[in-house]
N, C-alpha and C positions, 0 to 999 in steps of 0.2 A: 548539025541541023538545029534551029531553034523553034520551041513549042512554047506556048501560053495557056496557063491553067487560069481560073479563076477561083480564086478561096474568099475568105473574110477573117478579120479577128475581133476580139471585142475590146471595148472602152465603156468603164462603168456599166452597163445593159446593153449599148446600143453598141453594131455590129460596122464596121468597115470594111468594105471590098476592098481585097488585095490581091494583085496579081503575080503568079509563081511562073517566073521566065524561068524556061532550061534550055542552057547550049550545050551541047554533045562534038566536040571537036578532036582533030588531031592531036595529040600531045601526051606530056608523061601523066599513067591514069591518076585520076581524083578527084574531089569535088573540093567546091567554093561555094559556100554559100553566102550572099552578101544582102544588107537590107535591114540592118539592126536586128540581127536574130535573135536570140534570147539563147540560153542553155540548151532548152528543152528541142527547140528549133536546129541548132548545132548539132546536137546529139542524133536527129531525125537520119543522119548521111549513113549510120552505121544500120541503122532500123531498114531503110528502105532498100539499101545493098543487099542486106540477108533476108529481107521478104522477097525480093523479085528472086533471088534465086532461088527459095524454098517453095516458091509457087509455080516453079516450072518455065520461068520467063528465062532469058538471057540478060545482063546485067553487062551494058558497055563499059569495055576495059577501058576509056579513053576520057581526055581532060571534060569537066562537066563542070559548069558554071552554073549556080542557083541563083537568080535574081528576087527578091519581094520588095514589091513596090506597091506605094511610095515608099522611096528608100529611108524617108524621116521619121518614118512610122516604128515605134516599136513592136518589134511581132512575138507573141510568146506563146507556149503553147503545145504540146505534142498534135495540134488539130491540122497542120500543115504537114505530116507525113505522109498524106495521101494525095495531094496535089503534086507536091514534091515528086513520087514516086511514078504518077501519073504522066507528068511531065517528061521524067526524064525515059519512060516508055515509046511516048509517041517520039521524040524529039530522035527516037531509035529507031522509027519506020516499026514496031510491034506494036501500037493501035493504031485505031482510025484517030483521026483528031478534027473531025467531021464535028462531032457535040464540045468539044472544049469550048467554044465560045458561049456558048447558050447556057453549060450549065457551070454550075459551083461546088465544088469537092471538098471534103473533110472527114477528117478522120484519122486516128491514131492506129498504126499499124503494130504487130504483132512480131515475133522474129519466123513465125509461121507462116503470117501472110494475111491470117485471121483481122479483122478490123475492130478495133474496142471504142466504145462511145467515147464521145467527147462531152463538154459541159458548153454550153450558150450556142446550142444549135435553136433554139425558138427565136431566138433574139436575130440569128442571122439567115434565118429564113424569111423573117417580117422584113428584113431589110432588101436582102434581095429580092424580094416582089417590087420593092420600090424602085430598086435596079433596073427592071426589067428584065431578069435573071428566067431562063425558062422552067432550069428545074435544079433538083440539088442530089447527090451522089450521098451520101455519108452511110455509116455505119447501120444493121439493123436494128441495133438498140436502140435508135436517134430517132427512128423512122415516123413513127406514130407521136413525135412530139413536133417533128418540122412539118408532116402532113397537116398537122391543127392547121397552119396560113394557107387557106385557099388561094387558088388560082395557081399555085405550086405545081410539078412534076416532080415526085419524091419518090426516088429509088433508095430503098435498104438491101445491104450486101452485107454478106458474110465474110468474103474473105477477097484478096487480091484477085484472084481467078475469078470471081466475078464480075468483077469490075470490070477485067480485060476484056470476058463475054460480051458484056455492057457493049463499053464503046465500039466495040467490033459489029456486034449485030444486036441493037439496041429493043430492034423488035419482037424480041422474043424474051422479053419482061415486061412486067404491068407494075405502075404506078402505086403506091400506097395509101388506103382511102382509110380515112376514120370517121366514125359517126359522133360529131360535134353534137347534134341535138339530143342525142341520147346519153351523151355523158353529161351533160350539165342538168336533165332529166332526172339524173342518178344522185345529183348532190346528196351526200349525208354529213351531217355534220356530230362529230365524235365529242364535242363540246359538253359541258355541262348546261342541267335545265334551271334555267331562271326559276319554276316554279317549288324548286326545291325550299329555296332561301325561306326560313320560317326568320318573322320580325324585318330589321332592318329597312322599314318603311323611306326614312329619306336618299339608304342609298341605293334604293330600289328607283323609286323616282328619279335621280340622278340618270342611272344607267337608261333607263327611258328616254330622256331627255335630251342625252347623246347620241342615240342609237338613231333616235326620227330625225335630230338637227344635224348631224355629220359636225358634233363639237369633241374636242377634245376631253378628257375626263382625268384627274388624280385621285387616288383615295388617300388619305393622310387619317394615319391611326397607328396604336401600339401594336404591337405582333398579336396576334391570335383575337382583331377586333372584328377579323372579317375580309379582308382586301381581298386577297387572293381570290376569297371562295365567288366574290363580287364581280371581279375582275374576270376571269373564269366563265363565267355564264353570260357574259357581253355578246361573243357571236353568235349566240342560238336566239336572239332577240333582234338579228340584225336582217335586211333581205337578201336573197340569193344573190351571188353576183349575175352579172350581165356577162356575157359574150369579152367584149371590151376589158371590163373590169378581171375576169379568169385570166384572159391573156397577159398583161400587165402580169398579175401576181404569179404566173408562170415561168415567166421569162426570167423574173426573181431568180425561181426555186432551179432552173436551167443556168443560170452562170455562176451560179454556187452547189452548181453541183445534185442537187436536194431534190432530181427532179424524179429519178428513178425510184424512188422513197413514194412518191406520191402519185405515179401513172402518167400519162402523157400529158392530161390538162388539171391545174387544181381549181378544183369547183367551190371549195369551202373559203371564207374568211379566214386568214391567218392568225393564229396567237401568239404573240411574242412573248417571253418572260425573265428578260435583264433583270441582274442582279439588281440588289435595292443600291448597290456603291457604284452601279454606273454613273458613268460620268455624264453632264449635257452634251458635248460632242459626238462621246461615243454612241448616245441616243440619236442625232442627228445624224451621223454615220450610217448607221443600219437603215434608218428609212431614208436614205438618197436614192435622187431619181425617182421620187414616188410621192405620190398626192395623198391628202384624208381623202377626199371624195373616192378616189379608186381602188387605192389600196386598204384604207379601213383597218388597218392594224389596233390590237388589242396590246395594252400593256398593264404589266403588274408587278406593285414592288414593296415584297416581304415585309420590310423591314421600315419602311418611312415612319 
């Protein structure tokens, strides 16, 4: 029998729908997974074998074929052990696969069954609204960061065995709601205070200057003229972000990982602070995919 899940992976920030075909056929058992996997994706077949059977499911003994498509697409990732595993569930007549179409799954499984966050679940929850995606399945950890995109249906699960509850009888879960207005309400910003700075008149007006024009800014001096401390107290003279602008610098801190460090939405201006022997690239590097106007990044460098 064949079942289709819907997942996503990422490219630089932005998110790609991918679909997880499973055939469950006659033949000597095993699985295939085919679609430019990656390691992490390869290795998924031994993860989700010993989660279905540690979570009280049955685990078809028979030939199983794993499709991700587009097949040209590289897929990488432990974030497709849960569609994967979802798939080859229904594709068994053990869930419904009534919601498969509508919603989108991820997640790194456990050899428990247990569900562990993944990284660039904000990025691929803004994309699936654009999908027309109804809702998304993923980890509890994940929950309160894919919730941030309205218009979502976000379920967070604990483990395998929820999930099965899930799609079997969907209505006896509720959706996960965060309060957007009141976290960006809460901003605090852990920044140093500009009004500290005793002297340093011109590179005080500088920082002014950047902060109201959305201009770029260097400070160039011998070690111990000031830069840092200057550089440093840039965000606390800058305004809150927007809505827009949080989201963006979220998604950041979501596909590198960095988000759990910081709560579901970051409210503050980020500081960056590359070594003074970064290179131009490697600066160009770090801020891809991102504008002055919206991301507003702070930089500072020791040693110029």
């Amino acid at each position: 029998m064949l079942a289709r899940v819907w997942s996503a992976t990422i490219i630089g920030i932005d998110a790609v729908k991918v679909g997880v075909e499973v055939d469950v056929a006659n033949g000597l058992p095993g699985v295939t997974v085919v679609g430019l996997p990656d390691i992490a994706v390869q290795e998924s077949k031994e993860r989700v074998k010993t989660a279905i059977k540690n979570s009280g499911s049955a685990y078809p003994m028979r030939r199983i074929v794993v499709n991700l498509t587009p097949a040209d697409l590289r897929k990488e990732g432990p974030s497709f052990d849960l569609p994967i595993c979802v798939g080859i569930l229904a594709a068994s007549d053990q869930v419904s696969g009534e919601l498969l179409g509508d919603y989108l799954f991820l997640g790194e499984l456990s050899l428990d069954g247990s569900l562990r966050a993944v990284a660039g679940v904000l990025s691929i929850a803004a994309a699936a609204l654009k999908m027309g995606i109804t809702g998304l399945v993923v980890p509890a950890g994940n929950a309160r960061e894919a919730a941030v995109i309205q218009g979502l249906q976000v379920y967070g699960l604990e483990n395998l065995g929820e999930v099965v509850a899930f799609l079997n009888h969907p209505e006896q879960f509720e959706p996960v709601k965060v309060d957007i207005t009141g976290k960006l309400a809460q901003t605090h910003l852990d920044c140093a205070d500009l009004h500290d700075v005793k002297g340093q008149a011109h590179a005080r007006r500088a920082l002014e200057i950047a902060a109201a024009g959305g201009h770029n800014l260097i400070f160039v001096g011998p070690p111990g003229s000031g830069k840092t401390m200057l550089a440093r107290r840039l965000p606390g003279i800058l305004p809150p972000l927007s809505f827009a602008e949080a989201l963006e610098v979220t998604q950041i801190h979501s596909v590198a990982g960095l988000l759990r460090e910081r709560g579901f939405l970051v409210c503050d201006r980020p500081y960056r602070s590359p070594h003074h022997s970064a290179s131009g690239p490697a600066l160009l590097l770090s801020t891809a995919s991102t504008t002055w106007n919206s991301y507003q990044q702070t930089f500072h460098f020791a040693d110029i």
